[in-house]
N, C-alpha and C positions, 0 to 999 in steps of 0.2 A: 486481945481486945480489937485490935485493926482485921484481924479475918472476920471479927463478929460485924462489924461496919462495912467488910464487902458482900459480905454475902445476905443482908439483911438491907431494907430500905422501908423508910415510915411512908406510912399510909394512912388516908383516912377513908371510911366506907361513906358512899354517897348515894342516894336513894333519889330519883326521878320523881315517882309516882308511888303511892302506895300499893303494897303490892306486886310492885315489879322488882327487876335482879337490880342486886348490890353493885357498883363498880369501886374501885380502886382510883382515889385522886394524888398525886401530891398535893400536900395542905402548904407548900410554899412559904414556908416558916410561920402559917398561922396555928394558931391553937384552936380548934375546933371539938365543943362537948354534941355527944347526941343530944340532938332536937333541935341546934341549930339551925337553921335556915342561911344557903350559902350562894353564891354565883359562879359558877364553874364552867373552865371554858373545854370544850367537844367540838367535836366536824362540823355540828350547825350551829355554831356561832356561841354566846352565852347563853345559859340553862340557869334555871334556877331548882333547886335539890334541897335534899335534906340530910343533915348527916346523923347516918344511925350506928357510929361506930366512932369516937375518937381518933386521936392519934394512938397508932401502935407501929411495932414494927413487924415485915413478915419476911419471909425469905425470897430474894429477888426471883428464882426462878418461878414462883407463881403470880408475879405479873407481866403482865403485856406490854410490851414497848409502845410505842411513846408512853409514857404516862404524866396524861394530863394535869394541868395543876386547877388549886384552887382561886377564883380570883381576888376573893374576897367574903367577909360577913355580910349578909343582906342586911343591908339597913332601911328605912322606914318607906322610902322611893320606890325600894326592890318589891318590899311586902305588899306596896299601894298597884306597885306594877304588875304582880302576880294575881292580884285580886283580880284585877280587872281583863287580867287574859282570861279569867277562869268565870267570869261571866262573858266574853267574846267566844268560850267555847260551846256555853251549855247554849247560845242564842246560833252560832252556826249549828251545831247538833240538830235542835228545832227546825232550822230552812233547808236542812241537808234532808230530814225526814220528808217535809213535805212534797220538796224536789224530786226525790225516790220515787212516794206517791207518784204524782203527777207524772213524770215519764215513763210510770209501771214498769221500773225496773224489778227483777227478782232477784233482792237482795236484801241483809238485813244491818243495817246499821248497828255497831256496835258502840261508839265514841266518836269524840273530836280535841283534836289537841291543839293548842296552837304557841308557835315557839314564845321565848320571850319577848325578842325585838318587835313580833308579832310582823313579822313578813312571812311567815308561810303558817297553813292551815292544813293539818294532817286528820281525814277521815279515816279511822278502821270499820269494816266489815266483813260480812261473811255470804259466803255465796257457794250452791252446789255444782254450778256451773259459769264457765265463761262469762262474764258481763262487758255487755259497751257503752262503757258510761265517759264517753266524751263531750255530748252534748249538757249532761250534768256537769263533767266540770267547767267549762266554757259559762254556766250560767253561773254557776256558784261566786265562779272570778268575775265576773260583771256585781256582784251581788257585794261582797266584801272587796273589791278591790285590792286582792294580793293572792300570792301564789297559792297553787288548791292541789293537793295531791291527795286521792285515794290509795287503801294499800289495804290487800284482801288475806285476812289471817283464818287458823283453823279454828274448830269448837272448842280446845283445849284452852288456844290462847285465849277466847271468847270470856269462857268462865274464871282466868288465870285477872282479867281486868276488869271484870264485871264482881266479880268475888259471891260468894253467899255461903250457906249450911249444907254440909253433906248427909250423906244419911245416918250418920252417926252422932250428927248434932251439933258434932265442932265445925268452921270456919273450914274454905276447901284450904286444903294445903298448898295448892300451887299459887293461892292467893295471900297465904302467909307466911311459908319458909324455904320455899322449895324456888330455888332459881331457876332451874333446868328441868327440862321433862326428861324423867328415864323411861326406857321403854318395856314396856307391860307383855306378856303375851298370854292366853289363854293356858299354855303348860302352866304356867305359874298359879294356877286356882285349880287345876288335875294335883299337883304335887302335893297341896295344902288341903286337900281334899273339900274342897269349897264346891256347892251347888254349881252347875254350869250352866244357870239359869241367866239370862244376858240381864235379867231389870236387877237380878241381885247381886253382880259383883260388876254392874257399873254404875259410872256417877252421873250425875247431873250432866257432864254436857256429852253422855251417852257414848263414851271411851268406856276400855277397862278402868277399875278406880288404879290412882298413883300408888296409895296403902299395902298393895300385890307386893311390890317390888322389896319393901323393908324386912320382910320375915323368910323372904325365899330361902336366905342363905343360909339362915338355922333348919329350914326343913330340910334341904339336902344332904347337910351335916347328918342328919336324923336320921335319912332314906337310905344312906349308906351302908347303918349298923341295922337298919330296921329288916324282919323277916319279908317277902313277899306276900300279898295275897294269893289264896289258894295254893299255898304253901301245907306238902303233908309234912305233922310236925309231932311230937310227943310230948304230952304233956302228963303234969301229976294225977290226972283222970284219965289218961287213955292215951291212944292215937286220935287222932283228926285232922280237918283242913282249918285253915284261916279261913275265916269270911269275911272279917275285917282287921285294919289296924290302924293303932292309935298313937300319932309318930311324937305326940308335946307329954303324952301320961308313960308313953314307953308300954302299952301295953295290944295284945291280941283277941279277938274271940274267936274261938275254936269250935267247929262243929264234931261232937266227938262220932268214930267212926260205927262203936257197937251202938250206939244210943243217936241215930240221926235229928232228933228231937231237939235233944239236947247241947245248949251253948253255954261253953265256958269260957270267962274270964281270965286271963294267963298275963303275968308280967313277962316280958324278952327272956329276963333270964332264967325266968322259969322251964322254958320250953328247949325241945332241939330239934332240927331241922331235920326230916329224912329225907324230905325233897323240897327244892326251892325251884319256886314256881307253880304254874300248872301244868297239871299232868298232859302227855301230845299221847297222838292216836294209837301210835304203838309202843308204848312204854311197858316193860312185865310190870308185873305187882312187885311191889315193896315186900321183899324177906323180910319173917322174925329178927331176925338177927343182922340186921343190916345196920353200921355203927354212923350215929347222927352227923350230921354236916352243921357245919355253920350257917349264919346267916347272909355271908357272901359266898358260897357254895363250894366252902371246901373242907375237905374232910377231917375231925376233930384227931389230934393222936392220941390211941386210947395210952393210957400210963399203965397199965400190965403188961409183961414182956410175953408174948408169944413165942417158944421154941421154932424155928422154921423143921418142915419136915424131912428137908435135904440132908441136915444135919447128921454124919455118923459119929457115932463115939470113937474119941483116942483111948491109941492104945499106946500104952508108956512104954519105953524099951528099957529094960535091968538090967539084961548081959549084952557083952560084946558080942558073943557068937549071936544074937540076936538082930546086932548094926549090923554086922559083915553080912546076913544075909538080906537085908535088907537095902544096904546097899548095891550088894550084886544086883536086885531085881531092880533097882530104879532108872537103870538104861533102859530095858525094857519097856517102860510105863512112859519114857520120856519119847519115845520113835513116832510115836502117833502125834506126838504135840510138836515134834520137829515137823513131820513128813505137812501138818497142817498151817505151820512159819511159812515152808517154803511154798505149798500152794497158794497160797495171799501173796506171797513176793509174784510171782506168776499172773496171778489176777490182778495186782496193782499194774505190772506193766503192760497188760495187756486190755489194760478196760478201754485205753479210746481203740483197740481195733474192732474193725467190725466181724462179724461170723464167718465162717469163709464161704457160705453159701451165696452169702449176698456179695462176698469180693467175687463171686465164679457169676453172677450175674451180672454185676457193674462191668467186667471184662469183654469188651465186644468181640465179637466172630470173628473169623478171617474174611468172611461174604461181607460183613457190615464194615470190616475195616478198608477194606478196598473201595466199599460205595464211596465213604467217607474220606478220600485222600484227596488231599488239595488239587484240582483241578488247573489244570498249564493255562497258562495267558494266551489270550486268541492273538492271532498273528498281528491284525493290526496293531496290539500294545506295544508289542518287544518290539513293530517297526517304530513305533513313537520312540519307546525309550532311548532307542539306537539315535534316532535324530538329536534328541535331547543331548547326549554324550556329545554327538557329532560339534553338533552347535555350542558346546562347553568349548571346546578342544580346538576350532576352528582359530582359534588368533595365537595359539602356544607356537612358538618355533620350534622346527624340526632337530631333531639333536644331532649335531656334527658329530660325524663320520671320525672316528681315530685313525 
């Protein structure tokens, strides 16, 4: 019971804005139901939130240190005071547009927030390039009198706070469940074999759509065991190639090889693989008889035993006079498999040397070895050296005479 109490700590989930990420509060011994409305204190001072999670408990290592507390239930002050930042937002919005306007900036307004205490006023938008909009904020803070911060987001986030319908009909996800954006990549609609046509597999605010990301993992799963296209395979109709496959039914279509026409239907396990992949330029033809491969390409083991043809038949021995002569000859038969022991012991110790052709070249002449002999010290050196000695030895006392 005490390891359950360190390693776990209660929490409540608290929501900003609709639409945007959950955070993690201490509820600071209050009791808090979804739908509350609370005061929670953060970096910029009190917020007002909403909580879309009770009290539970989770395990500490998935939250983040400090972890801020609750301040309180919003009471009727809070609710009169949230009101009315929320009409001080939608009236900056309106003069932050016109502002835009009029300076011809190119940019596009997305929102306006503004804190609780209502001393500062946060514009988002969007923009493909650089903008200088200093002279904008300079007027906007003459205009409301408090602090004015712009802050430039992408087209993800754009639709993540603006919210609407996808193409599927339902609400965007990143505007209803999805906290964090994962990231999408184009393989991810090759694997799922989706059109690679850019209007149909992206969304609204013209990314790949989020929805890519949920199903990858079972198609891989899939691609694993799945044959390749243009895979030559054999089927209960024939030989032929894949021209297509179908990774959620588990199934293939085969173009069969006598009948080019002609496209069969084949479940995985129906088929076997002769070749996986497509055929390269110079590959032989596929043998009659050549035994199926898997679908990760490797060879199936047939279960009939094949004699090998090295094999000679024994021959049983009955009489002694039969060992005795058998024995004699087995010296004989053994001299070749000795005399070939002791050659490998020979080649073992002799593999790092080199050929001796190339030791009789690495050997230099007696004409190259003479060029090459260290050359004597020109006279002035040895007289240096001799000084050097000199000048050592100059303060030693001379050694008395016995």
């Amino acid at each position: 019971m005490e390891e359950t109490k360190q390693t776990t700590v209660e929490v409540v989930d608290i929501q900003f804005r609709a639409g945007q990420k959950i955070y993690f509060f201490d509820p600071n011994g209050l009791t808090c139901k979804a739908g509350d409305h609370v005061i929670i204190d953060t970096a910029r001072g009190p917020e007002f939130g909403t909580c879309v999670g009770g009290n539970h408990k989770i395990p500490s290592r998935d939250v983040v240190s400090p972890l801020r507390p609750v301040l309180r239930i919003a009471n009727a002050q809070d609710e009169a005071t949230a009101a009315k930042n929320m009409e001080k937002e939608q009236k900056a919005y309106e003069v932050c547009l016109e502002k835009v306007a009029e300076y011809g900036l190119d940019m596009q307004l997305v929102s306006a927030e503004c804190s609780f205490d209502g001393s500062k006023i946060l514009f988002f938008f969007t923009a493909d390039e650089r903008v200088d909009f200093r002279e904008l904020v300079k007027n906007l803070a003459g205009v409301f009198h408090t602090r004015i911060e712009l802050r430039q987001i992408g087209v993800r986030d754009k639709a993540k706070m603006v919210g609407g319908l996808g193409i599927c009909g339902r609400p965007f996800c990143c505007a209803s469940f999805l906290d964090d954006f994962q990231p999408v990549s184009i393989k991810m609609a090759k694997t799922q074999n989706l059109s690679l046509n850019p209007v149909k597999i992206s969304g609204t605010c013209g990314r790949l759509m989020c929805c890519l990301k949920y199903e990858q993992d079972a198609y891989e799963d899939l691609l694993r065991t799945a044959p390749k296209a243009e895979s030559f395979v054999d089927t209960p109709e024939g030989r032929g190639t894949i021209t297509e496959v179908d990774l959620l039914r588990q199934r293939v279509k085969v173009r069969l090889e006598n009948e080019p026409e002609t496209i069969v239907t084949c479940a995985n396990s129906e088929i076997a693989v002769l070749r996986s992949g497509k055929a390269k330029k110079n590959d032989p033809p596929i043998p009659d008889d050549l035994a199926p491969i898997s679908g990760n390409g490797k060879k199936n083991r047939r279960k009939e035993f094949v004699e090998p043809a090295f094999l000679t038949p024994v021959k049983f021995i009955e009489s002694m006079e039969e060992m005795a002569a058998a024995q004699a000859a087995a010296p004989a038969e053994e001299e070749p498999q000795a005399e070939a022991e002791e050659k490998t012991k020979r080649s073992r110790r002799n593999r790092h040397r080199k050929p001796r052709s190339e030791r009789k070249e690495q050997e230099p002449k007696p004409e190259e070895a003479k060029a090459e002999a260290p050359k004597t010290a020109p006279e002035g050196e040895n007289r240096k050296n001799g000084n050097r000695r000199h000048h050592r030895n100059r303060h030693r006392k001379p050694k008395q005479a016995e």
